[in-house]
C-alpha positions as CSV (number, residue, x, y, z in Angstrom):
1,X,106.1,83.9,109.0
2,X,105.7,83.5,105.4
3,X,102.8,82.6,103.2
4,X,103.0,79.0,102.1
5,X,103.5,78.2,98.0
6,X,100.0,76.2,98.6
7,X,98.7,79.3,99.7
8,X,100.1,81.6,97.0
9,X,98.5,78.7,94.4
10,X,95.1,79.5,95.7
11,X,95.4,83.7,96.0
12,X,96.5,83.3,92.1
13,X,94.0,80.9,91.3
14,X,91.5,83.1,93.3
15,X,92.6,86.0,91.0
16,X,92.1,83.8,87.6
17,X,88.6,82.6,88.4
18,X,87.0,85.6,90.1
19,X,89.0,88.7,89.6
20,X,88.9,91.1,86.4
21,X,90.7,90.6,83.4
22,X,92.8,94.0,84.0
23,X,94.0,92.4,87.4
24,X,94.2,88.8,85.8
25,X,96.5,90.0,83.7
26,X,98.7,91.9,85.9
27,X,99.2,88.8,87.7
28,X,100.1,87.1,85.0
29,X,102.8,89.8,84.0
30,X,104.4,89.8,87.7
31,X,104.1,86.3,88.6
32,X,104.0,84.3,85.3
33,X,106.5,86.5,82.6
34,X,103.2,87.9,81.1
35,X,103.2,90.2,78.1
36,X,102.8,93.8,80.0
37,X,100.8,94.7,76.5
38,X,97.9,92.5,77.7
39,X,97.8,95.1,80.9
40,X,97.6,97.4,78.3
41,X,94.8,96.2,75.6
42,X,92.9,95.4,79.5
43,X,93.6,99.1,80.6
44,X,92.4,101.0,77.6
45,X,88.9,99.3,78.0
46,X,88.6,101.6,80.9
47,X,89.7,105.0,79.1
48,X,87.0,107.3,77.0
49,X,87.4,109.7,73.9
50,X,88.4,112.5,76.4
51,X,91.5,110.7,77.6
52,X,90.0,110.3,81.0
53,X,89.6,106.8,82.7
54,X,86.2,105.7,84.3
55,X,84.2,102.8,84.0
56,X,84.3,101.5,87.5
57,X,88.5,101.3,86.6
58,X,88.4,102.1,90.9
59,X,85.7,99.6,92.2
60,X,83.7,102.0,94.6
61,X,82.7,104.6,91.8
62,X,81.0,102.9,89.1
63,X,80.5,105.8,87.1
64,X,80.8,105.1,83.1
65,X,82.4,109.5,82.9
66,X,86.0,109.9,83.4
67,X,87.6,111.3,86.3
68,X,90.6,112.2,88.0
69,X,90.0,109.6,90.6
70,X,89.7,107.1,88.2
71,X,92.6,108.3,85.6
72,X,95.2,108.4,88.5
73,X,94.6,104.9,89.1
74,X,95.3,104.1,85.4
75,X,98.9,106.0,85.6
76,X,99.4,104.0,88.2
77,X,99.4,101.3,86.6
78,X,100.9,102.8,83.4
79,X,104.2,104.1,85.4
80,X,104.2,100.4,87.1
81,X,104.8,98.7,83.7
82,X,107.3,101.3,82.8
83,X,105.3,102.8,80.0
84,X,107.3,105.3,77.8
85,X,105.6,109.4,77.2
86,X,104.8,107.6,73.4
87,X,102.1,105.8,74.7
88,X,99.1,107.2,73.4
89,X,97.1,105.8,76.0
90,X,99.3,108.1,78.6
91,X,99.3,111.0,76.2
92,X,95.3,110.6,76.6
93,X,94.9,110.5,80.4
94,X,97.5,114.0,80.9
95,X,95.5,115.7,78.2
96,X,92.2,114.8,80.1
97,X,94.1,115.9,83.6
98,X,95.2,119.8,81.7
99,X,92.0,120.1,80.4
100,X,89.9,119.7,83.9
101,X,92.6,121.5,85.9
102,X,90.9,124.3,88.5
103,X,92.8,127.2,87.3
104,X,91.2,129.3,89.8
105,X,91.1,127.1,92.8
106,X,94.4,125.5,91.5
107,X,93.3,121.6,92.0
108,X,91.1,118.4,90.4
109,X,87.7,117.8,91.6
110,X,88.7,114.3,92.1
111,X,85.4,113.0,90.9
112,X,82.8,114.6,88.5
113,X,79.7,116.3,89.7
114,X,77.4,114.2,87.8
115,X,79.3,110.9,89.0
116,X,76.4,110.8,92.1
117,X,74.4,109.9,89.8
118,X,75.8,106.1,89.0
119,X,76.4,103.7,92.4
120,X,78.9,104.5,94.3
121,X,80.5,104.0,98.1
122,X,78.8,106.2,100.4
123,X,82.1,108.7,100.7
124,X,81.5,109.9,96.9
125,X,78.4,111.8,97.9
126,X,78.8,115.3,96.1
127,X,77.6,117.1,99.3
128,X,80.5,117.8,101.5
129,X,83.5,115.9,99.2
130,X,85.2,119.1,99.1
131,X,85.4,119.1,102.7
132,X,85.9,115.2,103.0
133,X,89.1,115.5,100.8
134,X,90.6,118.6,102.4
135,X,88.8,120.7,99.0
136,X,91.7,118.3,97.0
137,X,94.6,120.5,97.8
138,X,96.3,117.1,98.7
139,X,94.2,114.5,97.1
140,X,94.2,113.7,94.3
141,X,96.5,117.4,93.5
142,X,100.2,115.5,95.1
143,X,99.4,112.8,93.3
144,X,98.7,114.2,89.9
145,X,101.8,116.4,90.1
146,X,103.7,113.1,90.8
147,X,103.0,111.9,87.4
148,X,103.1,115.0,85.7
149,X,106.9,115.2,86.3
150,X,106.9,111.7,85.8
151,X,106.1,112.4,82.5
152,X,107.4,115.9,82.2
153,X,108.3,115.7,78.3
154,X,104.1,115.9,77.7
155,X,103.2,119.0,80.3
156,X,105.1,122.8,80.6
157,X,107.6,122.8,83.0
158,X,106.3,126.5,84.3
159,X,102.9,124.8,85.0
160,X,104.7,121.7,86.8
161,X,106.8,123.9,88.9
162,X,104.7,126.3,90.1
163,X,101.8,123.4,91.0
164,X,104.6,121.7,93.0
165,X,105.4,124.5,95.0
166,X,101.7,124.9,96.2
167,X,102.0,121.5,97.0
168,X,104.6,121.9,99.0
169,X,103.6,124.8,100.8
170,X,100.5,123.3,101.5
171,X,101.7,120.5,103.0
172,X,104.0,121.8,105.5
173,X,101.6,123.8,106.8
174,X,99.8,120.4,107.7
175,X,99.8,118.9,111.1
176,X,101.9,115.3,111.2
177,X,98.8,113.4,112.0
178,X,96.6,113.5,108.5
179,X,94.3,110.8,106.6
180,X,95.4,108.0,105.1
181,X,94.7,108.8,101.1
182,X,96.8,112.2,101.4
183,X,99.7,110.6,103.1
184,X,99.9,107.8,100.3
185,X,99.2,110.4,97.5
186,X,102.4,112.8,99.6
187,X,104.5,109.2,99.3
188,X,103.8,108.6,95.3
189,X,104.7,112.4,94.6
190,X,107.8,111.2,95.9
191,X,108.4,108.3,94.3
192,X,107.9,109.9,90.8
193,X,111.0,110.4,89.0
194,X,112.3,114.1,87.7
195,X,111.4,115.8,91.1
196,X,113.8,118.3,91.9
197,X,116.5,117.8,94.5
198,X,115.3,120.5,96.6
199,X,111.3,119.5,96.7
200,X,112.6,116.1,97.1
201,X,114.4,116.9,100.6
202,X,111.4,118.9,102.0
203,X,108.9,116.2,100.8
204,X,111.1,113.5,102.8
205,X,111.7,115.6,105.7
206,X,108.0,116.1,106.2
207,X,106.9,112.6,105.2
208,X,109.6,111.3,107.7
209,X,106.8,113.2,110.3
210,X,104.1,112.4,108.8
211,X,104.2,108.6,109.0
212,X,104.6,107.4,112.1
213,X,101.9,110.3,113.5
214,X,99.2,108.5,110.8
215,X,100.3,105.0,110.2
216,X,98.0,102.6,112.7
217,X,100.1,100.2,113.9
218,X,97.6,98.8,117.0
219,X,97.0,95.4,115.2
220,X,93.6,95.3,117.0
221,X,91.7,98.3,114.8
222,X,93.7,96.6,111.9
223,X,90.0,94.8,110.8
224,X,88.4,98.3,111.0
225,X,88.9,101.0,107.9
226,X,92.4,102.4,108.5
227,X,96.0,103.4,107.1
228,X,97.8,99.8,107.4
229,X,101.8,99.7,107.9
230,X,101.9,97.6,104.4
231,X,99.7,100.0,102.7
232,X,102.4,102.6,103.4
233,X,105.8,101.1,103.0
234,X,105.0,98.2,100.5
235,X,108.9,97.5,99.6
236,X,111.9,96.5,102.2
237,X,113.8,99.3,99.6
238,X,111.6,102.4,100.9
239,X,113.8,104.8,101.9
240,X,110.7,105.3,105.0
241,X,110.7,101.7,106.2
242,X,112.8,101.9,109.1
243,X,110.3,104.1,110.0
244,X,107.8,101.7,111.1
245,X,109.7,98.5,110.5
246,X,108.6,96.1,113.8
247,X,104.8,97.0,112.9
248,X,105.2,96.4,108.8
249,X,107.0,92.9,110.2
250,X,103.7,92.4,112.3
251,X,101.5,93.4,109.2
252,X,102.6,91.1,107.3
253,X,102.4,88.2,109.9
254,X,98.5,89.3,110.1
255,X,98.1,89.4,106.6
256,X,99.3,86.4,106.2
257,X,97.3,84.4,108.7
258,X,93.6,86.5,108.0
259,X,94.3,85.2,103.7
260,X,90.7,83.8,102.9
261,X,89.7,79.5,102.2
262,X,89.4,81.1,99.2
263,X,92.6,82.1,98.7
264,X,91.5,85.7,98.6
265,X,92.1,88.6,101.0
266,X,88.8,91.1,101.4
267,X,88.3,94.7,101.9
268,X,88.0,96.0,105.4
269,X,85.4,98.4,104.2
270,X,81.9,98.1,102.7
271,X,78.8,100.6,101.5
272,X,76.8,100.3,104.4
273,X,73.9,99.3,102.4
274,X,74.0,101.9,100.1
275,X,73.5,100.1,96.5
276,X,73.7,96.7,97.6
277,X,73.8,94.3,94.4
278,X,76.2,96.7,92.8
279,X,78.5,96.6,96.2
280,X,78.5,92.5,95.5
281,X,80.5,93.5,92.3
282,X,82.6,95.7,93.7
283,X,83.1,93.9,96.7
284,X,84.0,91.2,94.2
285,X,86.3,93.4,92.4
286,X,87.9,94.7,95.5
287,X,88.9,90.7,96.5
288,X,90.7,90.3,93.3
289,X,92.5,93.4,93.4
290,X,93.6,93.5,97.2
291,X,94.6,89.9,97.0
292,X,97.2,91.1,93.9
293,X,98.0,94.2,95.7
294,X,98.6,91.5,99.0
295,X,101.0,89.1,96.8
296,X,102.7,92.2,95.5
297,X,104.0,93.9,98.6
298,X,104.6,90.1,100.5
299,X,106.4,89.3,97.8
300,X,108.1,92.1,97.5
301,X,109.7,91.5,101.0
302,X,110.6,87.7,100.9
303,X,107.5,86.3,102.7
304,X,106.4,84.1,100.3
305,X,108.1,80.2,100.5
306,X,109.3,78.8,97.2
């Protein structure tokens, strides 16, 4: 099954009218040969004087402070459009991550104590996020040190090594079966470039493990909050998609046929009441950037008809 051009016409045209200019323009730069500095002068809007990026950059914490959360989203982006270590928009956000490192602990509070304070999905409540996120030694900590050898020319190599090794060591120690968000942040550590060889093979060899034991592939709780096959493996050139291949091919049939009138696709996840005129933007915010991140990865394996 592939998603019809008419169809693809009205997810892009869903994305110009109602999404943000950040996502507006990322479209525009994969889909129409847009200038990748408009992603840029878009992006920076989010970033404050400490480097960090906030300002509701991730939809379900609206909080104006910088955070980790919210700065690993932006180098994200930043290593998407190929961004070079000059970028002083880069050199910002790794300054902000070193200086609100847990040298003690040896992780990132992946959101700010005082971030309660501003709305927010129910799942950013300060009281019990350490034990919600596993006290970060996976999230957001893999991912971080994916980017920080990434960009390994703007942090000490001693620092970079010795933070991936506790990494690693952590996460063998880990059952096969664990939650979605440290399973994707285990899977962009290795995608960064730099790793070594050695970490690399370990990495791979438990990820290998890890996915099919987390990965729901029972189409039927598909609708429910869960780890989707295309939210894992979102390119045919994974190195992990044979892995799951018949229920990615099946993902991508359902995707396909649950696309919006609109032309948007929605989150399968809401606040539960909590904060309910702010969820309406977020939940607004969420349509236009799942229905890019949905054009990406269908794209990205030849679903779309030209």
């Amino acid at each position: 099954m592939k998603l019809s051009a008419e169809a693809r016409k009205r997810a892009i045209t869903f994305i110009n009218r109602e999404g943000r200019p950040l996502e507006r323009a990322i479209c525009e730069h994969l889909f129409a040969g847009g200038a990748r500095d408009r992603v840029l002068q878009e992006l920076v809007k989010f970033q404050n004087p400490d480097g960090g990026f906030g300002n509701g950059l991730e939809p379900d914490l609206r909080s104006a402070e910088s955070s980790v959360l919210c700065t690993s989203v932006a180098l994200e982006i930043l290593a998407d459009l190929n961004i070079g270590c000059d970028e002083p928009m880069l050199k910002g956000a790794i300054s902000f991550l070193m200086n609100t490192y847990d040298e003690e602990r040896h992780v990132w509070r992946i959101i700010p104590q005082t971030a309660e304070s501003s709305p927010h999905a129910p799942w950013w409540n300060r009281t019990g996020l350490e034990k919600t996120f596993g006290n970060f030694l996976t999230n957001p900590r893999a991912r971080i040190c994916g980017y920080l050898f990434h960009y390994r020319q703007l942090t000490p190599e001693k620092f970079r090594t010795e933070l991936l090794a506790r990494v690693l060591e952590h996460m063998e120690g880990e059952e096969d079966k664990i939650p979605g968000d440290s399973l994707l942040c285990y899977i962009s550590l290795s995608q960064c470039d730099n790793l070594p060889t050695d970490s690399s093979a370990r990495l791979n060899q438990k990820i290998m493990q890890m996915i099919p034991a987390s990965v729901e592939t029972d189409s039927t709780k598909w609708e429910d909050y869960c780890l989707k096959p295309i939210w894992t493996i979102t390119s045919p050139h994974s190195p992990y998609h044979h892995l799951i291949a018949e229920a990615i091919d099946r993902n991508l049939d359902y995707e396909i046929q649950h696309q919006e009138k609109d032309g948007s696709w929605k989150p399968f996840w809401n606040w539960a009441g909590a904060y309910p005129e702010d969820w309406l933007i977020a939940e607004r915010e969420w349509r236009g950037k799942i229905t890019l991140d949905m054009l990406r990865v269908i794209a990205a394996f030849g679903r779309i008809e030209k």
